[in-house]
C-alpha positions as CSV (number, residue, x, y, z in Angstrom):
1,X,-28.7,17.8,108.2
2,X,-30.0,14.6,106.8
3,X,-31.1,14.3,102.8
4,X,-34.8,14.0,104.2
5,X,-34.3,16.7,106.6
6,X,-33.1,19.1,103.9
7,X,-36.0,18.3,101.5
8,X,-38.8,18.7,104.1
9,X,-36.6,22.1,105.1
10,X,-36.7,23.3,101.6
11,X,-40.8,22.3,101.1
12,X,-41.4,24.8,103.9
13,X,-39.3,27.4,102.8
14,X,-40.6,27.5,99.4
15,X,-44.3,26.9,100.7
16,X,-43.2,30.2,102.9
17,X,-42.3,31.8,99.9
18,X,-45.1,31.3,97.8
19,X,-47.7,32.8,100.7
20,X,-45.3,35.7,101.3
21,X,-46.0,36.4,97.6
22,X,-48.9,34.8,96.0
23,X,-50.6,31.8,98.0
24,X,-53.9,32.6,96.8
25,X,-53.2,32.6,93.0
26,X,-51.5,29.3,93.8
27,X,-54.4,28.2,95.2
28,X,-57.1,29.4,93.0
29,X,-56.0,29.6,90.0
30,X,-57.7,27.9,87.3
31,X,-58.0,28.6,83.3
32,X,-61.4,25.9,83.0
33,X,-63.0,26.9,86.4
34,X,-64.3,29.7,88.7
35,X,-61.8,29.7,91.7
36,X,-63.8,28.4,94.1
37,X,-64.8,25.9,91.9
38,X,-61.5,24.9,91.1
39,X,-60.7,24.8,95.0
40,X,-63.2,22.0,95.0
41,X,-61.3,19.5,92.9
42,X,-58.7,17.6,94.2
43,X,-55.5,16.5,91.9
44,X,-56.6,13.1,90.9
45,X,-59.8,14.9,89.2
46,X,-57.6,17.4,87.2
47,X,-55.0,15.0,86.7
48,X,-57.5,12.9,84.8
49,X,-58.9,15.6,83.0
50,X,-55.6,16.8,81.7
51,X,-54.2,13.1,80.7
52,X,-57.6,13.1,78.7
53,X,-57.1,16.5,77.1
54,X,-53.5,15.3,76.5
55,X,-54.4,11.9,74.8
56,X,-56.9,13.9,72.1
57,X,-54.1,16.1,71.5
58,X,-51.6,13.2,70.6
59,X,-54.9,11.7,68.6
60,X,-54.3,15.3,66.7
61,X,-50.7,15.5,66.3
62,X,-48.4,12.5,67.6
63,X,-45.6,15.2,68.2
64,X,-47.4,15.6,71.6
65,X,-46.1,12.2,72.7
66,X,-42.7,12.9,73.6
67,X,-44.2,15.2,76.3
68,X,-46.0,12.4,78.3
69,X,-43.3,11.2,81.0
70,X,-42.5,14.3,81.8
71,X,-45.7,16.4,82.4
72,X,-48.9,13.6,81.6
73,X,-47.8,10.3,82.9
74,X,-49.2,9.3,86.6
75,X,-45.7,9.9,88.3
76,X,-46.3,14.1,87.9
77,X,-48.9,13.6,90.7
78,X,-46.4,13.3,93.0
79,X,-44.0,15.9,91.4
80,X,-43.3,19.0,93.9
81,X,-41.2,21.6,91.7
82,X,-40.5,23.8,94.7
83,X,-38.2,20.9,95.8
84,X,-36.4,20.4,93.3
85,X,-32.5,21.2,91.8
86,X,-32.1,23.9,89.4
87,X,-31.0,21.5,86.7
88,X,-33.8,19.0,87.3
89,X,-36.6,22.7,87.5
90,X,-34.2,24.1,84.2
91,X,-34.7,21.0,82.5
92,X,-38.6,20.9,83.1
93,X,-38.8,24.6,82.1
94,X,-37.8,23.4,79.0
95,X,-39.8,20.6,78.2
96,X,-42.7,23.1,79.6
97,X,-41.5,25.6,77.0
98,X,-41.6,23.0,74.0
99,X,-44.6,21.5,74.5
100,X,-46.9,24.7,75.0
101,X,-45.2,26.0,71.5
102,X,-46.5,22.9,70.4
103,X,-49.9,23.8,71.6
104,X,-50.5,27.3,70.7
105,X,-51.8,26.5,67.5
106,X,-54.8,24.2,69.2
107,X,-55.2,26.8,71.9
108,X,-58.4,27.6,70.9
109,X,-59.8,23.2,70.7
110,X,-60.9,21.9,74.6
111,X,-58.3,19.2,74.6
112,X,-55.9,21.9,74.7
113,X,-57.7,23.5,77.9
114,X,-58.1,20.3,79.7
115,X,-54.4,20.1,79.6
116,X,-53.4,23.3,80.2
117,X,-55.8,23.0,83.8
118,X,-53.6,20.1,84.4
119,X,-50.1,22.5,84.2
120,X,-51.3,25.4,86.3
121,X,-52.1,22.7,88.6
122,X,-49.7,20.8,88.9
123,X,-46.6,22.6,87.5
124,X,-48.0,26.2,88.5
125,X,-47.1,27.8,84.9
126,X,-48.7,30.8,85.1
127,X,-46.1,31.8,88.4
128,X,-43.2,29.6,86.6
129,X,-43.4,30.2,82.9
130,X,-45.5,33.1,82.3
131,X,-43.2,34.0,79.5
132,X,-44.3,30.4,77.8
133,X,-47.5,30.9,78.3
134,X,-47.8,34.2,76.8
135,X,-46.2,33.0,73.9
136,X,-48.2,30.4,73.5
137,X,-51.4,32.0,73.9
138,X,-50.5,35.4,72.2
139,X,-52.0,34.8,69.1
140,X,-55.0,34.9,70.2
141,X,-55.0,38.3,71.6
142,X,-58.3,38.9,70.1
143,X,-60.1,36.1,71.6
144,X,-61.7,35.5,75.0
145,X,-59.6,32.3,75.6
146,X,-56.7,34.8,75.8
147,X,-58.2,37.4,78.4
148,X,-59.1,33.9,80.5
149,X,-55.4,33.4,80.6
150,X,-54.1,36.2,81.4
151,X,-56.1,36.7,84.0
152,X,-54.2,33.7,86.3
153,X,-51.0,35.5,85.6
154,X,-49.3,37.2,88.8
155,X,-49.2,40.6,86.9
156,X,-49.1,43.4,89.8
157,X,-45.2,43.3,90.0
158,X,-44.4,46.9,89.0
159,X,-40.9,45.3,87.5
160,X,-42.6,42.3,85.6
161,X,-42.1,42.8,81.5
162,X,-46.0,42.0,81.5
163,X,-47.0,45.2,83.7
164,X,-48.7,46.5,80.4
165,X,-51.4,43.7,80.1
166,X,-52.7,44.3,84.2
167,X,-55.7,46.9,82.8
168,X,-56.6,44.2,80.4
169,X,-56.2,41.3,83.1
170,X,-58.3,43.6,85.6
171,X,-61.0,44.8,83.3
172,X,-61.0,41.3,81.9
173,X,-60.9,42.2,78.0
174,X,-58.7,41.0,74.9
175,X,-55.8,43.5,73.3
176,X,-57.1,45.1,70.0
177,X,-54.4,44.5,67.2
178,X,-53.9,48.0,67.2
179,X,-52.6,48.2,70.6
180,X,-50.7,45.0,70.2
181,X,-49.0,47.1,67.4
182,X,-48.7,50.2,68.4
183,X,-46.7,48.0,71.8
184,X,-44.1,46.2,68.9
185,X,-43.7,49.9,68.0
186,X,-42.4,51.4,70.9
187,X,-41.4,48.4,73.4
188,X,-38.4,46.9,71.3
189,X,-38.0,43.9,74.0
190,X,-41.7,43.0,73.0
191,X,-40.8,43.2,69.5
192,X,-37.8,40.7,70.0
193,X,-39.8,38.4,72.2
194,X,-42.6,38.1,68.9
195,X,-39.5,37.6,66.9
196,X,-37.8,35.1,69.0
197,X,-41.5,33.4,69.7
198,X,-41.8,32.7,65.6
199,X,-37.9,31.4,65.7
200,X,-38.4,28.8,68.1
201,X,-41.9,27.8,66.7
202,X,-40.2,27.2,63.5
203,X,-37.4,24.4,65.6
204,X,-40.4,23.0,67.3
């Protein structure tokens, strides 16, 4: 099979894949906009909405810059993850993971939405990285902007570590810090993740 023959081969069975499982979250979902909204705006729109949220963040901490050829410059329009190798998808898992412990503590500022629109669009991290994103936007448990993210999170797999937040994602409300603690008392592997999630924000 030719290289070009192989790529388109492995476009369709991942865009197979994704509708066996979840086409419509792929679709539709969108942390700044109603669905159907969202399904209105093509990628050059929330491309340019995301480099702008991007270049206020760098205006707010220049430690965002290293992040722009990989996820902000004009060459991820044309990026299709599903495509590529393991190394090249490990490799952006990590740059994905650094940047958005970068951004959790302006998760609450627009700038910060505007670019996260751009990475569920474009790099689909609420399917890909829900860990990262959790971690990022766990802080905020409290807050509406939280409850808004969890609710483009593919939660409904019975085996996902996440199950426990799908009454929260359905009824659409934030986590109390009670029941946040009362879950670091009896879910060790949550406890570790909060541990580990303060370790790494520390190398960032």
């Amino acid at each position: 099979m030719t290289s070009l023959k192989l790529q388109l081969s492995k476009l369709a069975d991942a865009h197979t894949q994704w509708q066996l499982t979840d086409s419509e979250n792929r679709k539709r979902a969108s942390f700044l906009y109603d669905p159907k909204v969202a399904s209105t705006l093509d990628r050059e729109t929330i491309y340019c909405l995301g480099a702008n949220g991007f270049e206020e963040l760098c205006l707010l901490d220049s430690g965002f810059e290293e992040f722009e050829r990989v996820l902000f410059s004009d060459t991820s329009l044309t990026f299709e993850r599903s495509i590529q190798t393991k190394e090249v998808n490990d490799s952006l898992n990590q740059t994905i993971r650094r940047f958005l412990i970068r951004l959790s503590p302006y998760f609450l500022l627009s700038p910060a939405h505007k670019a996260l629109e751009w990475l569920v669009h474009r790099f689909f991290i609420h399917f890909y990285n829900v860990d990262d994103l959790i971690r990022c936007i766990l802080p905020y448990h409290e807050h509406n902007y939280f409850t808004r993210a969890v609710q483009m999170l593919r939660l409904s797999d019975k085996q996902s570590t996440w199950i426990w937040l799908e009454s929260a994602q359905k009824a659409g409300t934030t986590i109390p810090g009670l029941v946040m603690a009362n879950r670091c008392a009896t879910d060790l592997g949550f406890f570790n993740f909060i541990c580990d999630s303060v370790a790494m924000a520390v190398q960032v």
